[in-house]
PQR file of N, CA, C, O and H, with PARSE charges and radii, in Angstrom:
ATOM      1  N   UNK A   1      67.268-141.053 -49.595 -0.4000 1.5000
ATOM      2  CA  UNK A   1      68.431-140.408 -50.160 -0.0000 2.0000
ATOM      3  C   UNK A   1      68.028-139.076 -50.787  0.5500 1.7000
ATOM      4  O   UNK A   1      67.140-138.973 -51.633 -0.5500 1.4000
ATOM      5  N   UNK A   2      68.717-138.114 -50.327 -0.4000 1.5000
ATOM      6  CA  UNK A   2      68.609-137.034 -51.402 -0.0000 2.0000
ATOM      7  C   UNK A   2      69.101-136.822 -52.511  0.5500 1.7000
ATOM      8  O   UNK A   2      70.012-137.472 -53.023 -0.5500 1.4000
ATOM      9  H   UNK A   2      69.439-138.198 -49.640  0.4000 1.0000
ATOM     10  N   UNK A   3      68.146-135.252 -53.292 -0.4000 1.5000
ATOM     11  CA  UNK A   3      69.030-135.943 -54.815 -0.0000 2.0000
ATOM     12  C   UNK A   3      70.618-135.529 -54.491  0.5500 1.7000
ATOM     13  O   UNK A   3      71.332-136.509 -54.275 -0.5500 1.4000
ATOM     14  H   UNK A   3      67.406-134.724 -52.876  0.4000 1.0000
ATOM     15  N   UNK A   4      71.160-134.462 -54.438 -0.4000 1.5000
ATOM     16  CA  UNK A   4      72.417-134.817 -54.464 -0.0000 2.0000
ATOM     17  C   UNK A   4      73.010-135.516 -54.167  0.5500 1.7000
ATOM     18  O   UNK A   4      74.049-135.586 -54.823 -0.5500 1.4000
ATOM     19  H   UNK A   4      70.580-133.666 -54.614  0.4000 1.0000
ATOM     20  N   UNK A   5      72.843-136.601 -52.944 -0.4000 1.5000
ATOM     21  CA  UNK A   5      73.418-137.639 -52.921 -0.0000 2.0000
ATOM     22  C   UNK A   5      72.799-138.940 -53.960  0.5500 1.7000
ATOM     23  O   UNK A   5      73.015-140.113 -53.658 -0.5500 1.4000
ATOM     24  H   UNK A   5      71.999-136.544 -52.411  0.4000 1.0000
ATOM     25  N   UNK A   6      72.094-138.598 -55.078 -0.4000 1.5000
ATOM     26  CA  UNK A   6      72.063-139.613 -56.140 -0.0000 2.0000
ATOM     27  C   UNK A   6      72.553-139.243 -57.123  0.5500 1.7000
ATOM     28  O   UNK A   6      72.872-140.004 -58.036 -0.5500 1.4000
ATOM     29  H   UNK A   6      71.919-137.645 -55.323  0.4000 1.0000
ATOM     30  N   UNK A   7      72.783-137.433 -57.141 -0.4000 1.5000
ATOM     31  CA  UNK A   7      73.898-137.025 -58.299 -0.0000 2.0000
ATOM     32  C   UNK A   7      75.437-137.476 -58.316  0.5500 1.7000
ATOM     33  O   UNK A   7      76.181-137.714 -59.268 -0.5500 1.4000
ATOM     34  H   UNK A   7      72.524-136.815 -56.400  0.4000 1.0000
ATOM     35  N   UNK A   8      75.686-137.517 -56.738 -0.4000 1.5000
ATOM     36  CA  UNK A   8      76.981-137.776 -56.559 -0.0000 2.0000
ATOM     37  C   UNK A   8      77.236-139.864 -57.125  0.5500 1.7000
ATOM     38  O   UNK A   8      78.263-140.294 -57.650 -0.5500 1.4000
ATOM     39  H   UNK A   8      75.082-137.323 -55.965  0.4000 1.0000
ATOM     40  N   UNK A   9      76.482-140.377 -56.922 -0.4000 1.5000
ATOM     41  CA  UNK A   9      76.535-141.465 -57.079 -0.0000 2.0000
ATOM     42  C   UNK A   9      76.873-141.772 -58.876  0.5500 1.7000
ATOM     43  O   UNK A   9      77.850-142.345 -59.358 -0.5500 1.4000
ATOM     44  H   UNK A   9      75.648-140.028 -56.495  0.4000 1.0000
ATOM     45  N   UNK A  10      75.624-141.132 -59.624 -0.4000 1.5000
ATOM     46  CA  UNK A  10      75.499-140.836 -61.187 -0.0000 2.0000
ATOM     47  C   UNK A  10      76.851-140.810 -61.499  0.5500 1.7000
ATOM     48  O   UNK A  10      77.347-141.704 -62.185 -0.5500 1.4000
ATOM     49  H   UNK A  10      74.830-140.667 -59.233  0.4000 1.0000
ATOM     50  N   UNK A  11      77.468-139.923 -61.089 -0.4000 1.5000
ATOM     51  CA  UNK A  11      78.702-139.227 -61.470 -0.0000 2.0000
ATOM     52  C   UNK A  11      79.862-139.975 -61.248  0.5500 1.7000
ATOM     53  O   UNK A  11      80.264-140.027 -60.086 -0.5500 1.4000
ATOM     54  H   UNK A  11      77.065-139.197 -60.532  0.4000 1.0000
ATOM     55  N   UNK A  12      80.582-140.657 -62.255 -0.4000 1.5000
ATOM     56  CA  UNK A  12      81.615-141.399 -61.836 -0.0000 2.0000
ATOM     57  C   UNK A  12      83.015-140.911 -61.296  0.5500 1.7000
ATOM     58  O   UNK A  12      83.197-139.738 -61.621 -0.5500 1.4000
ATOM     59  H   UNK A  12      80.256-140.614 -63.200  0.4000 1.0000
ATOM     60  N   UNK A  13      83.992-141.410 -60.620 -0.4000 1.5000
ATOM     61  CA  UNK A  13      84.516-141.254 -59.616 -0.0000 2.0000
ATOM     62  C   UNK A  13      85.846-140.028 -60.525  0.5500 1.7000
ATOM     63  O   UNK A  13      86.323-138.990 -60.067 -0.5500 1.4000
ATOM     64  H   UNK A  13      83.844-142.363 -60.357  0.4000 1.0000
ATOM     65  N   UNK A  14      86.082-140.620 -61.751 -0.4000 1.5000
ATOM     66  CA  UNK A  14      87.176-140.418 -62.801 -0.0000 2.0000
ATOM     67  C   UNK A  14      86.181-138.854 -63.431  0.5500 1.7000
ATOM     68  O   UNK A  14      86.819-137.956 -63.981 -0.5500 1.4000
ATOM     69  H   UNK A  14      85.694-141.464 -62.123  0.4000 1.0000
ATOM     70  N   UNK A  15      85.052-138.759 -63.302 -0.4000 1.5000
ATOM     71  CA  UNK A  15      84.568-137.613 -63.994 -0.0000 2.0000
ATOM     72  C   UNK A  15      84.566-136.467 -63.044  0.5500 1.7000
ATOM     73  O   UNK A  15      84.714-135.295 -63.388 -0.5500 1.4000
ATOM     74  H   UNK A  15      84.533-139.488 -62.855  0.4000 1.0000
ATOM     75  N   UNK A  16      84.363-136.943 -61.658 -0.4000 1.5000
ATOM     76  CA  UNK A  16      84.546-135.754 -60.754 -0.0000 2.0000
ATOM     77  C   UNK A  16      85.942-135.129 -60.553  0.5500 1.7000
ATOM     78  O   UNK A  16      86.082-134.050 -59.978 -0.5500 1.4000
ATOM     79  H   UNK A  16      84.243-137.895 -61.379  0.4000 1.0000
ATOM     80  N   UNK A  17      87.147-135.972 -61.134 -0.4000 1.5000
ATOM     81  CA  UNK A  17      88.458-135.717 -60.700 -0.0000 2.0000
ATOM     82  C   UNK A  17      88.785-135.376 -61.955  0.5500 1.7000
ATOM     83  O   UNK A  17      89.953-135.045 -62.162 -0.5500 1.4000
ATOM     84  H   UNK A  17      87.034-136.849 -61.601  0.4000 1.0000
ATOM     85  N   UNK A  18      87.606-135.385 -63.304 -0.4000 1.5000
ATOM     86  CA  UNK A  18      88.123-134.959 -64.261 -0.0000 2.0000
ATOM     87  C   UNK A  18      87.394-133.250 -64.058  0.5500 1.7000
ATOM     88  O   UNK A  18      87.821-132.395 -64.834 -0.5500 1.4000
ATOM     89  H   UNK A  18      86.658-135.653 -63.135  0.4000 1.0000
ATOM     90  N   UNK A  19      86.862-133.044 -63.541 -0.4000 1.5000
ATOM     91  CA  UNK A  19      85.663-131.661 -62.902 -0.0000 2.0000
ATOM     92  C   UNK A  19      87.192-131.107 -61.846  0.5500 1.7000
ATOM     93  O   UNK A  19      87.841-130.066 -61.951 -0.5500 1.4000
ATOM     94  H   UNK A  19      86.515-133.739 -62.911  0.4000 1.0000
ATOM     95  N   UNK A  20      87.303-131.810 -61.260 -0.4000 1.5000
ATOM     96  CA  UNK A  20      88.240-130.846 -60.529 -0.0000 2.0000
ATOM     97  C   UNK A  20      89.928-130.055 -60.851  0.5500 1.7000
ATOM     98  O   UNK A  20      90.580-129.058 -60.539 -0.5500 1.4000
ATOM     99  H   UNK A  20      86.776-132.656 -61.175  0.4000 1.0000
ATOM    100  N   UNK A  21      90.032-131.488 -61.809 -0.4000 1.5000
ATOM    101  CA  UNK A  21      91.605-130.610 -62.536 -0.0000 2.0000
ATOM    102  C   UNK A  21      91.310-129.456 -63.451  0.5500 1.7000
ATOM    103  O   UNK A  21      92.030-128.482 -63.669 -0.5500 1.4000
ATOM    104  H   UNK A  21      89.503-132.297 -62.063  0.4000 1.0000
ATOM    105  N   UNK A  22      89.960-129.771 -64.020 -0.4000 1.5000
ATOM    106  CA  UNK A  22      89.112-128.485 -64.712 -0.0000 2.0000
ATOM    107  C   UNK A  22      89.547-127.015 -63.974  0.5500 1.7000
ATOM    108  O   UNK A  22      90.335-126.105 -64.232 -0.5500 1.4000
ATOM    109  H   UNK A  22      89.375-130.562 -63.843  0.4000 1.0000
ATOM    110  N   UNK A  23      88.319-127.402 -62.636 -0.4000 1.5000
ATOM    111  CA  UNK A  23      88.789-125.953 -62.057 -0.0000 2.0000
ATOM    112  C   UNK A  23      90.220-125.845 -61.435  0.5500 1.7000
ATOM    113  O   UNK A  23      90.405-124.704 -61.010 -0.5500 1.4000
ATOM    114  H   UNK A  23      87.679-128.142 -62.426  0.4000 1.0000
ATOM    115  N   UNK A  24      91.484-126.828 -61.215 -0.4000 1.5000
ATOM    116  CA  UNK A  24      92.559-126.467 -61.335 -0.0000 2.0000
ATOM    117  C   UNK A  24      93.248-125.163 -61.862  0.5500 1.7000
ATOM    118  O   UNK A  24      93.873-124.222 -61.373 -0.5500 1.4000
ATOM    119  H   UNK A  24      91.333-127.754 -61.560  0.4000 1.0000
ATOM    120  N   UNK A  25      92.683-125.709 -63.524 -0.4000 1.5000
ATOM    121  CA  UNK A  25      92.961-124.918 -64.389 -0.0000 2.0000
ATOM    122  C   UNK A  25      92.543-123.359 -64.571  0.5500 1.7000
ATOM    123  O   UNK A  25      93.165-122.316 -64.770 -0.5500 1.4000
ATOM    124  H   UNK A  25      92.176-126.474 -63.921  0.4000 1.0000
ATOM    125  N   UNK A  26      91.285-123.692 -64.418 -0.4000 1.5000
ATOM    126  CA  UNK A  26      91.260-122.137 -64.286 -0.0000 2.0000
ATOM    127  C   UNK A  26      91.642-121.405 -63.342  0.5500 1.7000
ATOM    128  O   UNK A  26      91.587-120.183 -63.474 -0.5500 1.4000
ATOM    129  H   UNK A  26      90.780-124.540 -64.256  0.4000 1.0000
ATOM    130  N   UNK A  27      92.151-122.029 -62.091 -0.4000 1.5000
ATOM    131  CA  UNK A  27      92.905-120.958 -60.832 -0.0000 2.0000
ATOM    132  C   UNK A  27      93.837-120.872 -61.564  0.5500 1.7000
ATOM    133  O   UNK A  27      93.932-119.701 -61.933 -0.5500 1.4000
ATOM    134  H   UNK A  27      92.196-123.022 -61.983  0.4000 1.0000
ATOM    135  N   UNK A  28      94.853-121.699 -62.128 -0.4000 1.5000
ATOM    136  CA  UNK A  28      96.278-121.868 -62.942 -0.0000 2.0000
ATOM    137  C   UNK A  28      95.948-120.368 -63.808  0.5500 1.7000
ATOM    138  O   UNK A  28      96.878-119.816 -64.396 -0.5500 1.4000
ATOM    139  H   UNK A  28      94.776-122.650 -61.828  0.4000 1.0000
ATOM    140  N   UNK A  29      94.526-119.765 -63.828 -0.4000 1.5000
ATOM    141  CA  UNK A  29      94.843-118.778 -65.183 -0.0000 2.0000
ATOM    142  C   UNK A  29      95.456-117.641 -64.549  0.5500 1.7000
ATOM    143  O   UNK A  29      95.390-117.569 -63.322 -0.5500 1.4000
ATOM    144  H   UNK A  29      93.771-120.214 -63.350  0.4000 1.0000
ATOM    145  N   UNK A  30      95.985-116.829 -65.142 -0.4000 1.5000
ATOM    146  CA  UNK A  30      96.519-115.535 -64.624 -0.0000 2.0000
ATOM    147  C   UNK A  30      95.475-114.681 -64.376  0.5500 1.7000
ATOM    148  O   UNK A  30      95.423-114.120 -63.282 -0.5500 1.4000
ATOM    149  H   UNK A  30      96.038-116.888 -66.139  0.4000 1.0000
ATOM    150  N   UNK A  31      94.387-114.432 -65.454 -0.4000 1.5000
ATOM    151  CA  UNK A  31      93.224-113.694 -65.676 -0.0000 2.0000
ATOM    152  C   UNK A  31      92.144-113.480 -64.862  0.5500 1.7000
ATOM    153  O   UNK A  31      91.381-112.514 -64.897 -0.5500 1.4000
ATOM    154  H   UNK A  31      94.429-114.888 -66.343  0.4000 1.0000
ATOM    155  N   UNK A  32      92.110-114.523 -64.052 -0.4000 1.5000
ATOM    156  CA  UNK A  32      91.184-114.783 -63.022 -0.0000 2.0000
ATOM    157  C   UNK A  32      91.108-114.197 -62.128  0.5500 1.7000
ATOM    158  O   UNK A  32      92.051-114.234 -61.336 -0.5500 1.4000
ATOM    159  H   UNK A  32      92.730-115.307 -64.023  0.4000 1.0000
ATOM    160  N   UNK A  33      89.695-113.209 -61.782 -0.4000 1.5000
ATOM    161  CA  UNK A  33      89.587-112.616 -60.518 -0.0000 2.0000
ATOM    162  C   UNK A  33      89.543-113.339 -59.431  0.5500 1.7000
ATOM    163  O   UNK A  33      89.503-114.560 -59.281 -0.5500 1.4000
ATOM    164  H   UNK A  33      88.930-113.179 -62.425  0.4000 1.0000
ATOM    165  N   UNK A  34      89.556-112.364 -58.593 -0.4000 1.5000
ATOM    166  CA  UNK A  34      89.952-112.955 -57.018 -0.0000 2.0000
ATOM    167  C   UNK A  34      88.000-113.654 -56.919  0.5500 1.7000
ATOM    168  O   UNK A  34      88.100-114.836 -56.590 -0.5500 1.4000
ATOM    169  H   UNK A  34      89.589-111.372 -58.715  0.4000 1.0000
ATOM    170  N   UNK A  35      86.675-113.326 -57.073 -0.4000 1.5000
ATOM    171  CA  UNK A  35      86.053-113.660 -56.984 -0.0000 2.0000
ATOM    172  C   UNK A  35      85.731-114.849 -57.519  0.5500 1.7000
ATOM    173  O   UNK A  35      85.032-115.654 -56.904 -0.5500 1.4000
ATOM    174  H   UNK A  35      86.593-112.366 -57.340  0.4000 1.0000
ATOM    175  N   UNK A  36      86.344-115.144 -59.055 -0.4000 1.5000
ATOM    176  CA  UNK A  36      85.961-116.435 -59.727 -0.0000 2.0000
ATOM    177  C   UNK A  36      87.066-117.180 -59.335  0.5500 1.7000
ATOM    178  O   UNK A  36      87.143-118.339 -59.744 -0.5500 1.4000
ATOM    179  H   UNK A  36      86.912-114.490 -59.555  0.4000 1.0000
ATOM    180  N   UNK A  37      88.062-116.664 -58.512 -0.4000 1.5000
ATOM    181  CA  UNK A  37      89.084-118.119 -57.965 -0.0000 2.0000
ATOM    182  C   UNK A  37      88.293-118.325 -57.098  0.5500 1.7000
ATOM    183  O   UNK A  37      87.918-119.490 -57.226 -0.5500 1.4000
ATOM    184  H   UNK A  37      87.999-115.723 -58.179  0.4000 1.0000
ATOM    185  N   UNK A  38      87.563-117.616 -55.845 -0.4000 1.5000
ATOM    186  CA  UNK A  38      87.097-118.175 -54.807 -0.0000 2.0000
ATOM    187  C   UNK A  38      85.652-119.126 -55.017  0.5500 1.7000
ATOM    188  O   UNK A  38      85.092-119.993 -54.346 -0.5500 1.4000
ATOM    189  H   UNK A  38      87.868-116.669 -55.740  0.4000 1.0000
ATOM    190  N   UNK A  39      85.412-118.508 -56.226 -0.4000 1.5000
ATOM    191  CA  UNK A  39      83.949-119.592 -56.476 -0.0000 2.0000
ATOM    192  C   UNK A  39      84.765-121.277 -57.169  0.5500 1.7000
ATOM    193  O   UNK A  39      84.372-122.444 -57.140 -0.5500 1.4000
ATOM    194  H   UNK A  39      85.868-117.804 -56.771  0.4000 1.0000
ATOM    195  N   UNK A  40      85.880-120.689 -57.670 -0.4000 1.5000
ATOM    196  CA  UNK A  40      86.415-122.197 -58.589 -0.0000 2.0000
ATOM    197  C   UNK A  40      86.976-122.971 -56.778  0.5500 1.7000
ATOM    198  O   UNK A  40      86.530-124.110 -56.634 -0.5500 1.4000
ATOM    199  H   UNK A  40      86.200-119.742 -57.693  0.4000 1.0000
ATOM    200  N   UNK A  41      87.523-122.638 -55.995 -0.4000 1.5000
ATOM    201  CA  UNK A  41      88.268-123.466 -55.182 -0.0000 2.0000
ATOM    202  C   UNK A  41      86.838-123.688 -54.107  0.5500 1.7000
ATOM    203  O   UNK A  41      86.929-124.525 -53.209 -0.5500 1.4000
ATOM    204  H   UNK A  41      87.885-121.713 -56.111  0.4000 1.0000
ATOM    205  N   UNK A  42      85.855-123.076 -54.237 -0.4000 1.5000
ATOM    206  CA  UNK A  42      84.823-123.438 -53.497 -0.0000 2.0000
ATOM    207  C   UNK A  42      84.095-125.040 -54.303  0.5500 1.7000
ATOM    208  O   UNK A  42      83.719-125.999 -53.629 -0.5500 1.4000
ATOM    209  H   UNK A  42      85.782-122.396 -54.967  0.4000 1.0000
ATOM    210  N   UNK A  43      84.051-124.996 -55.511 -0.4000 1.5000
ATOM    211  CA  UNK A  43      83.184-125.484 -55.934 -0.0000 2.0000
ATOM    212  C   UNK A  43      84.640-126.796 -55.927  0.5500 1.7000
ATOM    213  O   UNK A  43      84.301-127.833 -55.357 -0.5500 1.4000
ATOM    214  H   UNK A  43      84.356-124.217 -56.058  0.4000 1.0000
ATOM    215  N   UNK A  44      85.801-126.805 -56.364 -0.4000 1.5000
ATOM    216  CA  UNK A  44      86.812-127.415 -56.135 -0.0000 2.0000
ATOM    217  C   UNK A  44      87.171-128.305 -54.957  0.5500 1.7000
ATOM    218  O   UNK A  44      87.955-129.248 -55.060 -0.5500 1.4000
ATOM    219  H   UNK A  44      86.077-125.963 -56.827  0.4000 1.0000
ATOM    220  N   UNK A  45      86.458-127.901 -53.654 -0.4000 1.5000
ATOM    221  CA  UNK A  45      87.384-128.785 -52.793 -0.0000 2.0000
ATOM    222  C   UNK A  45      85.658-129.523 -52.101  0.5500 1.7000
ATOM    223  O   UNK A  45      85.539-130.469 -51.322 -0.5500 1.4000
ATOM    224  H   UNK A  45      85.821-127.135 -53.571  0.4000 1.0000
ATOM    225  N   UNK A  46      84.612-128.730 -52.694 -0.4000 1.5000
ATOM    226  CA  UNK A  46      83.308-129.315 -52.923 -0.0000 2.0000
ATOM    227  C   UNK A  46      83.241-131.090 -53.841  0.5500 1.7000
ATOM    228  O   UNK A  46      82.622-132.151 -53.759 -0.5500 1.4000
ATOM    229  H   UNK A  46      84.709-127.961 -53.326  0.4000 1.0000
ATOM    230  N   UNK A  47      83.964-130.660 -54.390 -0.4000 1.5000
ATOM    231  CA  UNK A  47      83.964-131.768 -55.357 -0.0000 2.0000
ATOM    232  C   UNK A  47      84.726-132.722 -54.957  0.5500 1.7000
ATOM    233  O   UNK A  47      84.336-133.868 -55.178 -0.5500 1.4000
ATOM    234  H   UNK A  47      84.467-129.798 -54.456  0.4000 1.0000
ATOM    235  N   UNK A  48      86.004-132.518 -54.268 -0.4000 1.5000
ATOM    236  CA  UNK A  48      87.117-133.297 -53.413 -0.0000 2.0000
ATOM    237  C   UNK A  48      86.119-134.204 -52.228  0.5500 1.7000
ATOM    238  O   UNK A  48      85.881-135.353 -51.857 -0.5500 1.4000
ATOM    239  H   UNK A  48      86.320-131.587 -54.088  0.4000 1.0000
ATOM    240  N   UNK A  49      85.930-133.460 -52.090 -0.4000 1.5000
ATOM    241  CA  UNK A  49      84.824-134.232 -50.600 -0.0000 2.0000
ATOM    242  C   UNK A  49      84.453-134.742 -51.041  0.5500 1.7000
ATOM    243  O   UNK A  49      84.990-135.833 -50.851 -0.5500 1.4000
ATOM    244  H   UNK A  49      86.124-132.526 -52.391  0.4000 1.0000
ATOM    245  N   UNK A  50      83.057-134.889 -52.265 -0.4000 1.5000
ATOM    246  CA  UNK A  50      82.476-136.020 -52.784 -0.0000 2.0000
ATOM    247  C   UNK A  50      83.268-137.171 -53.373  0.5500 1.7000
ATOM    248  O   UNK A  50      82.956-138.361 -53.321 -0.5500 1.4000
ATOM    249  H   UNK A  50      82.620-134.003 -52.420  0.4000 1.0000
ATOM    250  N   UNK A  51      84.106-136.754 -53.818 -0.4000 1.5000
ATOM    251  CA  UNK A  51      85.114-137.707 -54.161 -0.0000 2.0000
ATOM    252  C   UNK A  51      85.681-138.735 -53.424  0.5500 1.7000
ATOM    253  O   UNK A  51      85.738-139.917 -53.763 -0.5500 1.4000
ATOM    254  H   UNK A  51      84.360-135.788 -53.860  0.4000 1.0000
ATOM    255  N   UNK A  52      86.253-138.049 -52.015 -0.4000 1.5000
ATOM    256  CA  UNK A  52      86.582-139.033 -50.810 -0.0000 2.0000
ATOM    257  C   UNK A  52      85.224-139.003 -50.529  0.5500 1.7000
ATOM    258  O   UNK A  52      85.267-138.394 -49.461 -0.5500 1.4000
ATOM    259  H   UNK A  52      86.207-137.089 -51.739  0.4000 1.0000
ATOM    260  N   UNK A  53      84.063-139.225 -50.726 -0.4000 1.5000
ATOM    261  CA  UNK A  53      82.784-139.910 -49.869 -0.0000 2.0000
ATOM    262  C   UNK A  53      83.288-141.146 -50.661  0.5500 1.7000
ATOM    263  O   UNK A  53      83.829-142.131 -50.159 -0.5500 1.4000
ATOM    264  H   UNK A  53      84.029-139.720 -51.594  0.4000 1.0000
ATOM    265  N   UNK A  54      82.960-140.890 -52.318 -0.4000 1.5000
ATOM    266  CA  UNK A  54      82.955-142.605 -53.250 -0.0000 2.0000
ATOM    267  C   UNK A  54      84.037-143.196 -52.834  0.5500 1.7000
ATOM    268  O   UNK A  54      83.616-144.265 -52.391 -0.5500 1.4000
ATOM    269  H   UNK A  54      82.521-140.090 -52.725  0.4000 1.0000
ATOM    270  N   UNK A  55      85.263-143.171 -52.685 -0.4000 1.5000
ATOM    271  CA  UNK A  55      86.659-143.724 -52.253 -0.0000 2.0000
ATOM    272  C   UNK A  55      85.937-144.745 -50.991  0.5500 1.7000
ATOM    273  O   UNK A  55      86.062-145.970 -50.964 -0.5500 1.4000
ATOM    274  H   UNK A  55      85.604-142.303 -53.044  0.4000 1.0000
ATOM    275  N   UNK A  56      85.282-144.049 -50.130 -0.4000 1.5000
ATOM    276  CA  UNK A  56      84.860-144.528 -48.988 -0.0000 2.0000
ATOM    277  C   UNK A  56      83.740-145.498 -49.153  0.5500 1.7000
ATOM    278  O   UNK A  56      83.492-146.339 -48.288 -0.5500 1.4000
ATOM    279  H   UNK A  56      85.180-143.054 -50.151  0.4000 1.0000
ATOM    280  N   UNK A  57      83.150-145.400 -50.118 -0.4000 1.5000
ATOM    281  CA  UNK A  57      81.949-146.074 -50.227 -0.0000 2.0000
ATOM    282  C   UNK A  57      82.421-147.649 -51.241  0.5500 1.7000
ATOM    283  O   UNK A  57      81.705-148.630 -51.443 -0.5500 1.4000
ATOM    284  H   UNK A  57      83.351-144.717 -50.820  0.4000 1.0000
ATOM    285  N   UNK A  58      83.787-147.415 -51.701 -0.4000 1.5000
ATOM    286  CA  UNK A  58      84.378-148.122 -52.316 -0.0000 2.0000
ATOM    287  C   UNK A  58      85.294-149.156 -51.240  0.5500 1.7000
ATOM    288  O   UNK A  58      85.235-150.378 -51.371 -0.5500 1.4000
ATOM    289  H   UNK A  58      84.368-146.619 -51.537  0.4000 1.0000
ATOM    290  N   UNK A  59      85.984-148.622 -50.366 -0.4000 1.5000
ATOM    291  CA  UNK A  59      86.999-149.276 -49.099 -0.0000 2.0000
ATOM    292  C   UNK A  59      85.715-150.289 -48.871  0.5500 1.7000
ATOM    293  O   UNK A  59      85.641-151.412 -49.369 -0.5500 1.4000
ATOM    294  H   UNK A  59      86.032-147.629 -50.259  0.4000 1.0000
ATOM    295  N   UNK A  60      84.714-149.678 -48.024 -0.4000 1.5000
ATOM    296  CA  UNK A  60      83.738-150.296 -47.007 -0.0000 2.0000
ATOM    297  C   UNK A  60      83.107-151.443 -47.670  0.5500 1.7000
ATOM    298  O   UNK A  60      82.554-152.272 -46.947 -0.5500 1.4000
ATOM    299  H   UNK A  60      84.774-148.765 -47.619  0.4000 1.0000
ATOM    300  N   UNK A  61      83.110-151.621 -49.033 -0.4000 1.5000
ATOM    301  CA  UNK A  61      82.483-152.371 -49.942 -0.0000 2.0000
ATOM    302  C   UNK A  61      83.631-153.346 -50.149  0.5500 1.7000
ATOM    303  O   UNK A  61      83.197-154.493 -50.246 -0.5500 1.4000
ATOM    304  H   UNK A  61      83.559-150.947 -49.620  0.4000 1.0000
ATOM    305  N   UNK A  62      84.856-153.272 -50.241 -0.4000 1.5000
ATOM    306  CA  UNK A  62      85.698-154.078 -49.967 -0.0000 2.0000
ATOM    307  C   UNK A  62      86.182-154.955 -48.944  0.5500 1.7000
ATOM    308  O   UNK A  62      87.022-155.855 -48.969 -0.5500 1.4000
ATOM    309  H   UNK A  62      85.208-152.340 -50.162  0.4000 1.0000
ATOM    310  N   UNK A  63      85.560-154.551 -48.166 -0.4000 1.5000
ATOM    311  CA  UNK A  63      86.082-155.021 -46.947 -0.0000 2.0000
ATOM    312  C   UNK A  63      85.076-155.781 -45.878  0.5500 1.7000
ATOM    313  O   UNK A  63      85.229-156.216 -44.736 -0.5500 1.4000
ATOM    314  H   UNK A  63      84.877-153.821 -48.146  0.4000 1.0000
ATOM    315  N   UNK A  64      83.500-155.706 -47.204 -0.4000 1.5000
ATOM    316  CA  UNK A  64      82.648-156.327 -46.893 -0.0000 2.0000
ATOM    317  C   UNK A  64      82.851-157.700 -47.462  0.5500 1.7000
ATOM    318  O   UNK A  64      82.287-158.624 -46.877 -0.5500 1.4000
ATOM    319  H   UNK A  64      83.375-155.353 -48.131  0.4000 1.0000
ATOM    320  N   UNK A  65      83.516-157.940 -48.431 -0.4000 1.5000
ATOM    321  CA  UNK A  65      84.250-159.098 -49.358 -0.0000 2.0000
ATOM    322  C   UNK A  65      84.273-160.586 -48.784  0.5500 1.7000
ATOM    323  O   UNK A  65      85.250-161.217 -49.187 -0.5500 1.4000
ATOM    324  H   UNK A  65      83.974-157.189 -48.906  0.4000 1.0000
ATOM    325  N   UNK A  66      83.699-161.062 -48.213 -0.4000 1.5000
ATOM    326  CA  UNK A  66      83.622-162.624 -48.016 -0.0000 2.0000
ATOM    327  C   UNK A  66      84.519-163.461 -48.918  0.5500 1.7000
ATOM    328  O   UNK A  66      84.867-163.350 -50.093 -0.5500 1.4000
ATOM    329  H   UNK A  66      82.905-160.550 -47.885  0.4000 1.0000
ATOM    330  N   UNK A  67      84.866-164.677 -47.574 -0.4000 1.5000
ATOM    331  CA  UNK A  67      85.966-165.443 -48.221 -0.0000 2.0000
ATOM    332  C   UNK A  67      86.171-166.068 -49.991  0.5500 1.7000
ATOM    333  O   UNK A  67      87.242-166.325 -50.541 -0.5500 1.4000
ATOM    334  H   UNK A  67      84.583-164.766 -46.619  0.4000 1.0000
ATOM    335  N   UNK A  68      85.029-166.165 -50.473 -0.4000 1.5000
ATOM    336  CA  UNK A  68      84.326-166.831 -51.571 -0.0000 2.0000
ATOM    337  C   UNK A  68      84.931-165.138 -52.890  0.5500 1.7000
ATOM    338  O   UNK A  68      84.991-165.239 -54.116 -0.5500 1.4000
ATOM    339  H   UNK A  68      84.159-165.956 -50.027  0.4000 1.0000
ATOM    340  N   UNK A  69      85.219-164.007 -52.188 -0.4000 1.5000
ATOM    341  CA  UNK A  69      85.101-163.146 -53.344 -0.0000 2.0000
ATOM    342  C   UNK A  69      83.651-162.287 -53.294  0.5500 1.7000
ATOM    343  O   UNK A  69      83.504-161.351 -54.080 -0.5500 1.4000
ATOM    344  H   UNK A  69      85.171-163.925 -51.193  0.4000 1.0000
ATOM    345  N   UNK A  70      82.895-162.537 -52.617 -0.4000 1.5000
ATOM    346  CA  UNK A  70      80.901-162.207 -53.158 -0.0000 2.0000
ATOM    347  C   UNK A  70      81.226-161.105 -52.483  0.5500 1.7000
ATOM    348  O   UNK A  70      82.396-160.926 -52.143 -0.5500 1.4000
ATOM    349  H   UNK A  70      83.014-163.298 -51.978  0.4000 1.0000
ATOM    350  N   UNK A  71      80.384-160.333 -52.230 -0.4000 1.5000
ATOM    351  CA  UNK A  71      79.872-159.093 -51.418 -0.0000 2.0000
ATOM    352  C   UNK A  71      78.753-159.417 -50.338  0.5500 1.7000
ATOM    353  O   UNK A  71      77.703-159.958 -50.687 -0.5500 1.4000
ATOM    354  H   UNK A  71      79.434-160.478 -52.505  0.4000 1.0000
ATOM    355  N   UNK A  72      78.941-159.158 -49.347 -0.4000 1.5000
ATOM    356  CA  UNK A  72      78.003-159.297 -48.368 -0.0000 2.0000
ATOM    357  C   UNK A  72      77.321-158.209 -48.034  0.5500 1.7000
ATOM    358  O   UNK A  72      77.787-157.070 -48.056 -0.5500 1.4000
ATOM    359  H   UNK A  72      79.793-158.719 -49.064  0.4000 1.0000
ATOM    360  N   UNK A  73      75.872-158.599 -47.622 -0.4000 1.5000
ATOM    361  CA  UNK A  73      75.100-157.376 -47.649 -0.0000 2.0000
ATOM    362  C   UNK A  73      75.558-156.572 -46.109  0.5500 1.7000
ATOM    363  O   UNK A  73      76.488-156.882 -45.365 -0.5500 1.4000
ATOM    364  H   UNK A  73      75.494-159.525 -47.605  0.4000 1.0000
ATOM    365  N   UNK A  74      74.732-155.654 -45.978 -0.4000 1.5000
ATOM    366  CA  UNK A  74      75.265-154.815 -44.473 -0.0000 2.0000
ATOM    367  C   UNK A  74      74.005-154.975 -43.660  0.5500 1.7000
ATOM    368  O   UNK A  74      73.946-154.522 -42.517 -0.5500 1.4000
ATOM    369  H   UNK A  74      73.976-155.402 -46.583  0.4000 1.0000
TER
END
């Protein structure tokens, strides 16, 4: 695994979506150059993706779910 994919893991699912209404906000500013919107919606839909990776890593883990409730390995 690489590290970013162990940062993304670290990072809980509610903190990355709390990271992204963040940079919401600052596109929401009026003040904002055209350069720091394009770095906020870069780093913004960066963060979206990781987000739907965990969603995904969450389904697949569900659906590994054995009759009993347990988790089955892969």
């Amino acid at each position: 695994m690489d590290m970013e994919t162990d940062k993304m893991q670290e990072e809980s699912l509610e903190e990355s979506f709390r990271q992204v209404e963040e940079l919401i906000g600052q596109l929401e500013q009026s003040d904002i150059s055209l350069e720091d919107a394009f770095v906020s919606y870069e780093k913004g839909m960066k963060k979206l993706k990781e987000c739907n990776a965990k969603i995904e890593q969450v389904e697949k883990k569900m659906l590994v779910l054995n009759s009993q409730g347990e988790l089955e390995e892969f």
